[in-house]
C-alpha positions in Angstrom: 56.7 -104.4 20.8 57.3 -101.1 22.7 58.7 -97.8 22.6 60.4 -97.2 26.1 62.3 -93.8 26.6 63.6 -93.0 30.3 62.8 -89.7 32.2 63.4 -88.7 35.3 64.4 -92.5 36.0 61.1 -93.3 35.0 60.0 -95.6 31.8 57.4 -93.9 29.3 56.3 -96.9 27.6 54.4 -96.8 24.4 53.3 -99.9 23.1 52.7 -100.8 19.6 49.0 -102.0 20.1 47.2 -101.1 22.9 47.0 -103.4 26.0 44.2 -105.0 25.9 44.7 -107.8 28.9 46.4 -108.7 31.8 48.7 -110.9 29.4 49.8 -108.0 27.3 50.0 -106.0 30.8 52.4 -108.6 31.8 54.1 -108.8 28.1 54.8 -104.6 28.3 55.7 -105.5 32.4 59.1 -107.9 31.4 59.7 -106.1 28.6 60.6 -102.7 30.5 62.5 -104.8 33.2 64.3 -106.9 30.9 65.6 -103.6 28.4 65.5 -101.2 31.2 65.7 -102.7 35.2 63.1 -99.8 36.0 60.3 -100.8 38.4 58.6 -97.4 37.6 56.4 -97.3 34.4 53.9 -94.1 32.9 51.7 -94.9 30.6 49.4 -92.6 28.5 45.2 -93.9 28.5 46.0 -93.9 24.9 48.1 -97.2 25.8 45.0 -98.9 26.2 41.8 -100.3 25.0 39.1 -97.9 25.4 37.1 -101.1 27.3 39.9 -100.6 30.1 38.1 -97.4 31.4 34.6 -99.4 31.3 34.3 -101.2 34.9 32.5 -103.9 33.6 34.5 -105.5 30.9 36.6 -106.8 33.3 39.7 -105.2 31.2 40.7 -102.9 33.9 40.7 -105.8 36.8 43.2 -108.2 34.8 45.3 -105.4 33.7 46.0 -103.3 37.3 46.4 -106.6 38.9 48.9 -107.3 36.6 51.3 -104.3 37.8 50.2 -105.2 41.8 51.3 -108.7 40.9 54.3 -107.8 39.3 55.5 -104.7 41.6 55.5 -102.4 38.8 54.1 -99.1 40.0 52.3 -97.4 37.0 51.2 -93.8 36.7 48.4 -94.0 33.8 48.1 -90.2 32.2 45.3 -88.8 30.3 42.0 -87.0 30.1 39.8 -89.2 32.2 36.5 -87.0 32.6 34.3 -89.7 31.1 35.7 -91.8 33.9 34.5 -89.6 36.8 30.9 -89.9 35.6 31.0 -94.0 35.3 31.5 -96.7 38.0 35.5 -96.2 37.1 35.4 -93.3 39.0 35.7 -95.4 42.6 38.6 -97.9 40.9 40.7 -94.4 40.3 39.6 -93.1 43.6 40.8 -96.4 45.4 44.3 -96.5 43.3 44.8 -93.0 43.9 45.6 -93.6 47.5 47.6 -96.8 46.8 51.3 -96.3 46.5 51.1 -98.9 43.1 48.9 -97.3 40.3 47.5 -93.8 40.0 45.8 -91.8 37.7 47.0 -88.5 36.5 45.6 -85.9 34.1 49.4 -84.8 32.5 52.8 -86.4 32.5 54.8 -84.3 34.9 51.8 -85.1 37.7 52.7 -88.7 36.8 56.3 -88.4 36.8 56.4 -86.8 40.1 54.2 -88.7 41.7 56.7 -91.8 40.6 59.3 -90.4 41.7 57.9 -89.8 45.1 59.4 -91.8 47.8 
């Protein structure tokens, strides 16, 4: 179901399929508790259905509510240019300054950001 290595006492989760809902969110979510007891999760934009960077699917509501709900703070890692010039733009803005989901262009911006107290 998923590929979970630990680094820096963070989980880097790659799923088999891409997430595609806040049910799968939740599905990746246990798994990494269950196998690992991390709260702490990075995930590369490749881990996702490309719908979850289009606002209006609805994809990227179900699934970042899923980590709030579940108190799973999640660094997503990537190239996100497209997103800056969409309406996605002001959902990575807003989770940017939350201490529960960021966005982050490389891993080690991710990981330190995770790891930050």
């Amino acid at each position: 179901m998923v590929n979970i290595e630990i680094k820096e006492n963070v989980a880097i989760v790659t799923p088999d399929r891409p997430i595609a809902d806040g049910q799968d969110a939740q599905n990746v979510i246990r798994t990494v508790r269950f196998q690992t007891g991390r709260s702490n999760m990075l995930l590369k934009r490749e881990a996702f259905v490309p719908e979850m960077f289009e606002l209006a699917t609805g994809v990227a509501t179900q699934v970042l509510k899923a980590f709030v709900d579940e108190k799973m703070r999640l660094a997503i890692v990537g190239d996100l240019y497209d997103c800056y010039q969409s309406s996605m733009r002001d959902v990575i803005f807003t989770c940017n300054r939350s201490n529960q989901v960021s966005f982050w262009e490389n891993e080690a911006e991710g990981l330190a950001w995770l790891n930050k107290k």
